[in-house]
C-alpha positions as a printed Julia matrix, in Angstrom:
560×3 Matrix{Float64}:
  83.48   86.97   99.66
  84.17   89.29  102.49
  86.5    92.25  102.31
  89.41   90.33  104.21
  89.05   87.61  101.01
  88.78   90.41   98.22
  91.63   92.4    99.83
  93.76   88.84   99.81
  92.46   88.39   95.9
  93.28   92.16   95.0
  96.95   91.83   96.81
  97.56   88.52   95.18
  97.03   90.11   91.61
  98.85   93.08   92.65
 102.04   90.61   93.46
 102.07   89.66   89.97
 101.61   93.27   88.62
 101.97   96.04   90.07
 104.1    94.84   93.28
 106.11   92.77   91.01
 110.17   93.48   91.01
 109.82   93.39   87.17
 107.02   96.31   86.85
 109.25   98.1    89.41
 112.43   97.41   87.47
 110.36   98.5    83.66
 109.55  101.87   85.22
 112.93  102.68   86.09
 114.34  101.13   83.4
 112.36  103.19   81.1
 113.53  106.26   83.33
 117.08  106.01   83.08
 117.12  104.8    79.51
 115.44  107.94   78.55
 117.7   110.18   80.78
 120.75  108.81   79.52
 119.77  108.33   75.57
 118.66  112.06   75.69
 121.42  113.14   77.78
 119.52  114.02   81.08
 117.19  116.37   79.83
 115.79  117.16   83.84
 119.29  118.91   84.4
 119.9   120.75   81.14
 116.33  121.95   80.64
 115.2   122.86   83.85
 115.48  126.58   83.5
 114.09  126.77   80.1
 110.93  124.71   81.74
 111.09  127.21   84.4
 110.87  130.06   81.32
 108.41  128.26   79.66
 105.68  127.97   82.32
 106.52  131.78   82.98
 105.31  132.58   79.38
 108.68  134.02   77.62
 108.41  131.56   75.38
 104.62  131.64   74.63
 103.8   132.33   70.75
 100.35  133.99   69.3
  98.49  132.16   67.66
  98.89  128.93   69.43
  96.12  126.05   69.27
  95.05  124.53   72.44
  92.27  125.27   75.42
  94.6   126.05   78.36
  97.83  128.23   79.1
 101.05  126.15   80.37
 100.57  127.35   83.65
  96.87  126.12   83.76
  97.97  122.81   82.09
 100.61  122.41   84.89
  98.34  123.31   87.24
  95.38  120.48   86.41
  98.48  118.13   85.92
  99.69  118.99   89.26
  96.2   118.59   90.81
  95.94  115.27   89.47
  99.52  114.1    91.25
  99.51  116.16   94.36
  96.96  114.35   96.33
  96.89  111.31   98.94
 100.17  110.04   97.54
 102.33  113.09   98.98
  99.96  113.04  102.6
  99.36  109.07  102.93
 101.34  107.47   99.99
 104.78  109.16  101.72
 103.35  107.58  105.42
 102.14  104.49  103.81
 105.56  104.09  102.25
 107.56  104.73  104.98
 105.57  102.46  107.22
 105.81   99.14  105.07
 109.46  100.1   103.84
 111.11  102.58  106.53
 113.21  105.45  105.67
 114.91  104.15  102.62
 111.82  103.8   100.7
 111.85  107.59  100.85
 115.27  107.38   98.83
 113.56  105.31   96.15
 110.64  107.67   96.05
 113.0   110.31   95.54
 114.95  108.13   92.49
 111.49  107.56   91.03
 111.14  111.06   91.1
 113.9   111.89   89.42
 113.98  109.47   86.77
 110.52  110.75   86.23
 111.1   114.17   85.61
 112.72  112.41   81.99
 109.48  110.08   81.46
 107.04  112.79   81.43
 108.8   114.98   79.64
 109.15  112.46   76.73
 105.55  111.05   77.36
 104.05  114.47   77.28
 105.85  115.7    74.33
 105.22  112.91   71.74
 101.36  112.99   73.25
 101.08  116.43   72.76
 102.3   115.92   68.88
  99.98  113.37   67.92
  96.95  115.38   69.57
  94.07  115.96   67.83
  91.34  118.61   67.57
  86.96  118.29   67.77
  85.12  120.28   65.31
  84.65  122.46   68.15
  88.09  123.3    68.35
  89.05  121.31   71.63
  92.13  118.91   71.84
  92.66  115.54   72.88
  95.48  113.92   73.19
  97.0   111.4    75.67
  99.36  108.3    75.3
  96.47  106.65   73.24
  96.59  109.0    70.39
 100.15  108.56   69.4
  99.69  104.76   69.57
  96.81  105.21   66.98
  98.61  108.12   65.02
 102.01  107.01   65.22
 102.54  103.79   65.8
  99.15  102.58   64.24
  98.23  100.26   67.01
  94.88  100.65   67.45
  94.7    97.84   70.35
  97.25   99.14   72.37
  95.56  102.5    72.4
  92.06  100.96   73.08
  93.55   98.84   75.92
  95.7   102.1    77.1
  92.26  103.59   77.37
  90.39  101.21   78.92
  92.8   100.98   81.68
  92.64  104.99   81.86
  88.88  104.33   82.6
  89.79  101.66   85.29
  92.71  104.34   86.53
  90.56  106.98   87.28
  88.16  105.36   89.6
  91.16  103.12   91.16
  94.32  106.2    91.48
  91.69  109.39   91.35
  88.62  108.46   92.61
  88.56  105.68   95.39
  91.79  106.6    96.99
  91.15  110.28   97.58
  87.48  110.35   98.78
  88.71  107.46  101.18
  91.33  109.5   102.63
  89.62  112.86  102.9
  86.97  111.05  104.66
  88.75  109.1   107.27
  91.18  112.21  108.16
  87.96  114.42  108.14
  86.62  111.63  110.67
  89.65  111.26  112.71
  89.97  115.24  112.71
  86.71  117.04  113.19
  84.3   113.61  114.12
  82.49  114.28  110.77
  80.73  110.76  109.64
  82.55  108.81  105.96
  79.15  109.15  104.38
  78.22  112.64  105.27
  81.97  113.54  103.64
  80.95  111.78  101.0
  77.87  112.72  100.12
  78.6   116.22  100.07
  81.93  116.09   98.14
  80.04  114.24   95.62
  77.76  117.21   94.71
  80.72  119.55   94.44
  82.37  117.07   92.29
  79.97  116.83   90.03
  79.37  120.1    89.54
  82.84  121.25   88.65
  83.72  118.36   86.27
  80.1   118.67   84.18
  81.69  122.24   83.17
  84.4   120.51   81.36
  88.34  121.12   81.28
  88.31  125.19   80.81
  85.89  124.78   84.4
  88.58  122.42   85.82
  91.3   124.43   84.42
  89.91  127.27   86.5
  89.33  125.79   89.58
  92.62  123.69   90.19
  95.34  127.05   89.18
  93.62  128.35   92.07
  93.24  125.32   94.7
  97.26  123.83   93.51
  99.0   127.39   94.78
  96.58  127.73   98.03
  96.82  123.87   99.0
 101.25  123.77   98.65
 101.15  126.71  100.56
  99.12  125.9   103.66
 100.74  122.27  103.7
 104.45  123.3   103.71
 104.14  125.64  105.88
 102.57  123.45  108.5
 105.31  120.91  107.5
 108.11  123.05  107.86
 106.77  124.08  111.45
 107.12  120.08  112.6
 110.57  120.28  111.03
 111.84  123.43  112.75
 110.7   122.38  115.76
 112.2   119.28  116.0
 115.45  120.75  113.94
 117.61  118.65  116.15
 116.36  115.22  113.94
 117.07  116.87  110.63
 120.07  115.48  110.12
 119.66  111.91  111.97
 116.42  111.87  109.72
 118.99  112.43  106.51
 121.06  109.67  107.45
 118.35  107.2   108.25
 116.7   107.79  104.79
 120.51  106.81  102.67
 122.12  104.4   105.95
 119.75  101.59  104.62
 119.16  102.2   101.16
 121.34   99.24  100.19
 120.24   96.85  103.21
 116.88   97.51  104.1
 115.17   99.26  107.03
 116.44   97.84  110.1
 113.78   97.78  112.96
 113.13  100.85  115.43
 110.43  101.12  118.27
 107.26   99.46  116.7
 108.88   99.05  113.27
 109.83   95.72  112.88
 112.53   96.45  110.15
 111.5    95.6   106.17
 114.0    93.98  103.77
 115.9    96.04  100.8
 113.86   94.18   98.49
 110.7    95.6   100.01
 111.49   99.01  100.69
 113.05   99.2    97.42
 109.31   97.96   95.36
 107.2   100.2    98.28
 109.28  103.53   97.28
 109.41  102.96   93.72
 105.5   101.83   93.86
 104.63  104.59   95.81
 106.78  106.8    93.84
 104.51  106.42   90.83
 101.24  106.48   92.42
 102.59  110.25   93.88
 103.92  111.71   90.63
 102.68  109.32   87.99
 105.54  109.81   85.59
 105.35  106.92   83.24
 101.57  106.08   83.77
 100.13  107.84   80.58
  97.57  110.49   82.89
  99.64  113.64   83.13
  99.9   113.9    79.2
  96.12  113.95   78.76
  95.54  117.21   80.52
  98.54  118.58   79.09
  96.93  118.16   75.7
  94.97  121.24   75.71
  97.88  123.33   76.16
  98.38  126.1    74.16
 101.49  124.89   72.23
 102.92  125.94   69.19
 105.42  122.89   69.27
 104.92  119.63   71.69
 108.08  119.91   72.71
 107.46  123.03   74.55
 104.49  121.59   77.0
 107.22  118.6    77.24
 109.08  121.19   79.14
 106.51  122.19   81.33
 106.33  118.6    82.12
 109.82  118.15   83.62
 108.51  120.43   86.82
 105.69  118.09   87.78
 107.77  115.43   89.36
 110.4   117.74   91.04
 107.08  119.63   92.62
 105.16  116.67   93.43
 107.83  113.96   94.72
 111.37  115.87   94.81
 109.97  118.9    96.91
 106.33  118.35   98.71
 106.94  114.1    99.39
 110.57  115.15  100.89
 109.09  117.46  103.28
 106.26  114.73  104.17
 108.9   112.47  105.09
 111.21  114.79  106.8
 107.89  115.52  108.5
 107.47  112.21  109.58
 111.27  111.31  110.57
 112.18  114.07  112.76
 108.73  113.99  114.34
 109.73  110.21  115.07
 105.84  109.04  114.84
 106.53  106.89  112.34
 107.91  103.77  114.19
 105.61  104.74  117.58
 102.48  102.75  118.27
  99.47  104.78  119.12
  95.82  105.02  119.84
  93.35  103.38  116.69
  90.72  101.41  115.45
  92.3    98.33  113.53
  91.84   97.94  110.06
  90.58   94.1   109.53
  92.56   94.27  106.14
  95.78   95.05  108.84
  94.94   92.85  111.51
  96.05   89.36  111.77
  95.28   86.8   115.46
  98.27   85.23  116.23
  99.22   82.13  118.49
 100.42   82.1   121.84
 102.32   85.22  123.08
 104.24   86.84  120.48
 107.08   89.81  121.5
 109.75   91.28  119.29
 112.41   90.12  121.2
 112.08   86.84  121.03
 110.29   86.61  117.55
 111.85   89.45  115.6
 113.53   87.78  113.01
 110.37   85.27  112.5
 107.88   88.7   112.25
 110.67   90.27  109.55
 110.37   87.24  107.47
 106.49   87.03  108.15
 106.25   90.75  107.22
 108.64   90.83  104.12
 107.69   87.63  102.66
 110.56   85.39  103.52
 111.14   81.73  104.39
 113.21   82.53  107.81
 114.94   79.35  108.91
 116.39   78.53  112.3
 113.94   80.75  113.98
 111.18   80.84  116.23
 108.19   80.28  114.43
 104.85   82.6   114.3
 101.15   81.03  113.53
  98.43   82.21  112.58
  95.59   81.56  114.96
  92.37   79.52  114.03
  90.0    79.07  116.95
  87.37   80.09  119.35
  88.54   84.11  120.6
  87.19   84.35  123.9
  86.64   87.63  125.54
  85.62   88.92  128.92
  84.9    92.7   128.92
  86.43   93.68  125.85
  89.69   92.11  127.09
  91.02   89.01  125.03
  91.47   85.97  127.71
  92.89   83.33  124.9
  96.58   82.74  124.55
  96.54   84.85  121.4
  98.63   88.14  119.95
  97.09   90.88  118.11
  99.55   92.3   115.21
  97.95   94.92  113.21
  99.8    97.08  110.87
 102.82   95.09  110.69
 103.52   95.68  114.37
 102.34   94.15  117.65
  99.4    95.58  119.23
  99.01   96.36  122.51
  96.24   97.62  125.13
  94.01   95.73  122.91
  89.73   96.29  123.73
  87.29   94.75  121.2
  83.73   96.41  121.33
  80.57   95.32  119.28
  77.95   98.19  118.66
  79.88  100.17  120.61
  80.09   98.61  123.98
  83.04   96.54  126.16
  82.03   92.84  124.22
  81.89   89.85  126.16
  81.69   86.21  124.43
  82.97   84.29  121.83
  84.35   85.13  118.44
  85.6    82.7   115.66
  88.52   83.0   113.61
  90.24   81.31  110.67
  94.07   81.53  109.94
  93.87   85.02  112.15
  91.16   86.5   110.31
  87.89   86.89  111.68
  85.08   84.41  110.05
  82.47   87.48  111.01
  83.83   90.93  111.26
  80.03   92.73  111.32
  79.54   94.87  114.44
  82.93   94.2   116.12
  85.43   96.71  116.61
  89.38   96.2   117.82
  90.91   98.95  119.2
  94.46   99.52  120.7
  98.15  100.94  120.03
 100.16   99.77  117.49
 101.76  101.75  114.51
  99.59  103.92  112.16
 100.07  104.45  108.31
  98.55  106.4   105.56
  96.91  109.9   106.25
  95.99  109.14  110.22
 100.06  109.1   110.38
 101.0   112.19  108.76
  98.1   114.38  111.16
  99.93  112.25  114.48
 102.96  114.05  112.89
 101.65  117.97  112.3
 100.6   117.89  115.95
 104.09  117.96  116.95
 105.16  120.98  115.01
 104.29  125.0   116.04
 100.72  124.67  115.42
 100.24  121.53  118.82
  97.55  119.89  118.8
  95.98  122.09  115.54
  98.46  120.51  112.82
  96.16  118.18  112.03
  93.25  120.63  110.9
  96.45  121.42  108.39
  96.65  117.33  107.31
  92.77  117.46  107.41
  92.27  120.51  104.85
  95.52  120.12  102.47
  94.01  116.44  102.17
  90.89  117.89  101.68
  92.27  120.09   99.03
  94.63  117.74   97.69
  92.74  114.71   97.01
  89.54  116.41   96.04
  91.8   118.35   93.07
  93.08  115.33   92.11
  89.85  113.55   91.89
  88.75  116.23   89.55
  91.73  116.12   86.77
  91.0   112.14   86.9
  87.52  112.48   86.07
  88.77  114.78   82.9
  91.75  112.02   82.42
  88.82  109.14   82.23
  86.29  111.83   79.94
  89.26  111.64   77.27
  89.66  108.12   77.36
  85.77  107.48   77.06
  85.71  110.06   74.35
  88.44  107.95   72.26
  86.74  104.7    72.91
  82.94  105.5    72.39
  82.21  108.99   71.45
  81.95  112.29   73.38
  77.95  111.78   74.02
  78.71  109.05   76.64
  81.0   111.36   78.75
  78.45  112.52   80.69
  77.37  108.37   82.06
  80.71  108.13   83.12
  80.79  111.16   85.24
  77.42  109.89   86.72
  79.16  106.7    87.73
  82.63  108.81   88.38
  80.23  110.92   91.21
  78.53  107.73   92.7
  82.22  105.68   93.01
  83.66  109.03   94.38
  80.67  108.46   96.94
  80.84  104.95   97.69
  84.74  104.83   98.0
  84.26  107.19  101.08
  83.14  104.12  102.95
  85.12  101.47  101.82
  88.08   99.76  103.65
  91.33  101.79  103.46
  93.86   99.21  102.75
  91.83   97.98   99.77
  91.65  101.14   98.35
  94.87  101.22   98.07
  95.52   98.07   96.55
  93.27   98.43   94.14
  95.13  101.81   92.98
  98.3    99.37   92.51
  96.36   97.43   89.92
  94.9   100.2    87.79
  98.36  102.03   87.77
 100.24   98.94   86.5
  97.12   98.39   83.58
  97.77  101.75   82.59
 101.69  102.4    82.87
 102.93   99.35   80.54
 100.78  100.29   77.53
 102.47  103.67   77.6
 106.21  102.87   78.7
 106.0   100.24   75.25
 105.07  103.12   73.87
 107.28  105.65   74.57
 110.53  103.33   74.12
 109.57  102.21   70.87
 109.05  106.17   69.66
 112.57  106.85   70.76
 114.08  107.91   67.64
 110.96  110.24   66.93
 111.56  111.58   70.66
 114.83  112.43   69.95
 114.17  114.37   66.54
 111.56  116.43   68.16
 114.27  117.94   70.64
 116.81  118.67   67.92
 113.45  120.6    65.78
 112.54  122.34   69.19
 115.76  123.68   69.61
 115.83  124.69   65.96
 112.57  126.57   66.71
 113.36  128.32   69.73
 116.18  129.6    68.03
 114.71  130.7    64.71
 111.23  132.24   67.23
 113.11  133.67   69.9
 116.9   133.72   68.62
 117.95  131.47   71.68
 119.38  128.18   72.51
 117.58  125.74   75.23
């Protein structure tokens, strides 16, 4: 099986899962049944989370590893990562602007998810001999709801999570923007990130703790300000960039330059979808490092909670795509090597205007009738000095290429190349390179070089990814320890951080667009475990808010 055939097999099962309308529509169900049942709790505690994470409501005496702010801040570093740089671009390339609008929903219903997830994980913790917590959406399953299997497969799919949201994803990225950026080689990247990886997460969460309230502050910083410079400078597409994100929210992206327009239905599953890989609420990972907080009552590190999507999707993701919209890279074709994953041979001469409709329905998965049809080619390629001489199209990231060169070892190839419902039967050696539009992390760094900083905005992409991801990566390998703790016993952490370290280095040279569809699956095998969960502990949700505020009030003498 090549990678063309696993990606296909990996996007299939992703279809069915985590692409699915119905995993979409259980995430934000779960979202806005919790806002409304405890009368939208992300408005009416959003100051006292603000108070809380400032310490006025810290008490001595408290049990846990980590202060709120260091809690937040390895929760953070686990959710600000590729999904604010490339998730935003990816999202916004397969849905246009209005999957930033569902991004932003997501967001907001999540701010209610992980505050309920968080607080009823945090109250079933539980505590080593040596005095550590653990906690996560697995330990109230066991605790509370005494369903040991559901916590075992909650775990399990932790395990998978944490090589497929905070592993393979984030060493891919860094690697290709570090590539694109400075010239520096996937495996050299790799290799190297791999020692400093292991070394920080073999000192355990108090080492992490340290390390990420120091990179999260430094690595918002450096990025919005580079965004904000693309957006001043081009402050005369703020507001057209506004309307484009809410004109199509209820029809679908309609096509612009390269962008061949997506449907509502698509844009709408590619925000939400993306939405969760950025901020996570709902997928069981934040409440794991928020465990060992120091918390006198769950409720409390609940609150802290409530920030992490409003930080992560509501503030940095907005500015990515305002980044990306007023910069108006995002529908332009330019300069790349193809992705084979991306890259489809099609017959005959293929153009937008008289095949629009046919490429919409090809692209968003519809039947299109009455139109002129697209094939895919199968055939003998023939090419003549890196120029294609068969009566063929190139499309390649749902666009159509152009300028199109094909090169094997690195020189102009010349021959014959065979090809099987537009894939290639042998894709070893050959490379395809041309302009046609760009997604993921290569996207946002096109976009920084248009801001005050030229043609050095994408050092900015290059190091906040750098910083980003590689945080990230590091809460996930804590996130999997806990989960291999609960299912086998603390003294096999230390194999799974051995093959946590040689993943981390292998993903740096594996194709992007499976990556990333990969990260789909493990986030759906982790998410419905916990959103049962939560729903079903509802009633003990809603208790623990009315004994918080009874708390907070006897403690402190206030109201929340």
């Amino acid at each position: 099986m090549d990678l063309v055939q696993l990606n296909d097999l990996l996007a299939t099962i992703d279809g069915y899962i985590g692409g699915s309308s119905w995993f979409v529509f259980a995430l934000l169900g779960t979202g806005i049944f919790f806002t409304v049942y405890l009368k939208f709790p992300q408005i009416r505690f959003f100051k006292h989370a603000i108070d809380v994470v400032r310490g006025k409501f810290d008490e001595e005496g408290a049990k846990g590893d980590t202060s709120h702010f260091q809690s937040l801040a390895t929760a953070l570093s686990g959710t600000v990562g590729t999904g604010n740089i490339a998730g935003v671009a990816f999202a916004i390339h397969l849905g246009g602007p209005a999957a930033l609008f569902w991004m932003l929903v997501t967001a907001a219903l999540g701010m209610t998810t992980k505050f309920v997830e968080v607080s009823l994980s945090h109250k079933y913790r539980e505590f080593a001999e040596d005095g550590t917590a653990s906690g996560g959406p697995m330990y109230y399953m066991k605790n509370k709801l005494n369903m040991k299997w559901m916590a075992a497969l909650f775990a399990v799919a932790a395990i998978i999570s944490s090589f497929g949201t905070g592993n393979m994803p984030q060493v891919n990225s860094i690697a290709s923007s570090l590539k694109a950026t400075f010239g520096i080689e996937e495996i050299v990247t790799g290799a190297v990130l791999s020692v400093l990886l292991g070394l920080i997460i073999l000192g355990g969460i108090k080492r992490i703790a340290k390390v990420t309230e120091k990179l999260v502050p430094l690595m918002a910083i450096i990025y919005v300000i580079g965004a904000l410079s693309v957006i001043v400078m081009n402050y005369e597409n703020i507001i057209p960039s506004f309307i484009s994100i809410f004109a199509d929210v209820f029809t679908g992206s309609s096509a612009a330059g390269g962008f061949l327009g997506a449907s509502i239905a698509y844009a709408f599953n590619r925000g939400v979808n993306r939405g969760l890989f950025s901020n996570e609420a709902g997928q069981g990972s934040a409440p794991i490092a928020h465990a060992a907080a120091k918390a006198e009552h769950p409720v409390s590190e609940g609150m802290v909670a409530i920030l992490e999507p409003f930080i992560d999707t509501i503030i940095i993701c907005s500015i990515t795509g305002l980044t990306l919209l007023s910069s108006g890279v995002w529908n332009e074709k330019h300069q790349n090597d193809f992705s084979f994953s991306d890259m489809v041979i099609m017959e005959g001469e293929v153009s937008k205007e008289v095949h629009g409709t046919a490429l919409y329905e090809y692209f968003n998965g519809g039947q299109g009738l009455d139109v002129v049809p697209v094939n895919e080619f199968t055939g003998t390629l023939t090419v003549e000095d890196g120029a294609i001489t068969s009566n063929t199209t190139i499309l390649h990231a749902r666009s159509i290429a152009e300028e199109v060169q094909v090169f094997k070892e690195g020189q102009l190839f010349t021959g014959l190349i065979e090809v099987n419902e537009g894939r290639l039967q042998d894709q070893k050696g050959y490379t395809f390179s041309g302009k046609s539009l760009v997604h993921s992390a290569p996207l946002t760094a096109i976009a920084f070089n248009k801001g005050l900083f030229g043609d050095y905005g994408q050092y900015i992409v290059a190091i906040g990814l750098l910083l980003f991801a590689f945080s990230t990566a590091i809460s996930w390998s804590y996130y999997g320890g806990r989960s291999v703790t609960y299912l086998f016993g603390v003294k096999y952490v230390n194999y799974y951080r051995v093959l946590y370290v040689i993943g981390f280095f292998l993903a740096a040279i594996i194709d992007t667009t499976i990556v990333w569809t990969f990260a789909g699956i493990a986030i759906a095998l982790m998410t419905l475990p916990n959103l049962i969960g939560i729903f079903l502990l509802r009633k003990d949700m809603k208790d623990s808010i009315a004994d918080y505020r009874s708390h907070v009030k006897e403690v402190f003498g206030k109201d929340i």
